[in-house]
C-alpha positions, 0 to 999 in steps of 0.5 A: 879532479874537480867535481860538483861535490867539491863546488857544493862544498865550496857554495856552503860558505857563501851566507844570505846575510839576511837569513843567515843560512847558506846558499846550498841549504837555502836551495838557491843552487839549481845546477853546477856544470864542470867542464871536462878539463875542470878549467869553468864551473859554471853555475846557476843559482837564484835568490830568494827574491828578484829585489834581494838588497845582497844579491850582488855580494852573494853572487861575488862571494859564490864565485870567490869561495869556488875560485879559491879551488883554485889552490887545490885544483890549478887548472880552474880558470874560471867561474860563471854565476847564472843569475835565473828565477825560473822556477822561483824560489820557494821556502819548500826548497831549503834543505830540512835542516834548513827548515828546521832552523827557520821554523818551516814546516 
């Protein structure tokens, strides 16, 4: 069965292209729901910023790389992207070793 495990793995070749981390380590990933069939995903998730240039490419790359599931898990349908800002991001958000690559501390 489809889980969030599975969709997080899926989110971490998704890449901002302007700062070269994934979006799960980013923190741009706020919740993953799964319906009981595993049929949607829904997701909501943010960008680093409200004027981000690749916002439409990351948000089209989410939803692929979490459709392509699909080879393993036939019965998923369909992924919804929720675009939110709140709360706003924040680099206190990334992962650690998020941190550590870009020199946060």
């Amino acid at each position: 069965m489809l889980n969030e495990e599975m969709v997080r793995a899926a989110l971490k070749n998704v890449y901002d292209p302007e700062i070269g981390l994934n979006v799960v380590d980013l923190g741009l990933i706020y919740n993953i729901a799964i319906d009981d069939e595993g049929k949607q995903v829904t997701i909501d998730m943010t960008l680093t910023t409200p004027a981000c240039p690749a916002g439409p490419m990351i948000i089209e790359n989410a939803q692929k790389e979490v459709m392509a599931l699909r080879d393993v898990h036939p019965q998923l349908e369909d992924v919804v992207i929720n675009l939110v800002w709140t709360p706003f991001w924040n680099p206190s958000m990334m992962s650690d070793e998020a941190k550590e690559e870009l020199g946060y501390f």
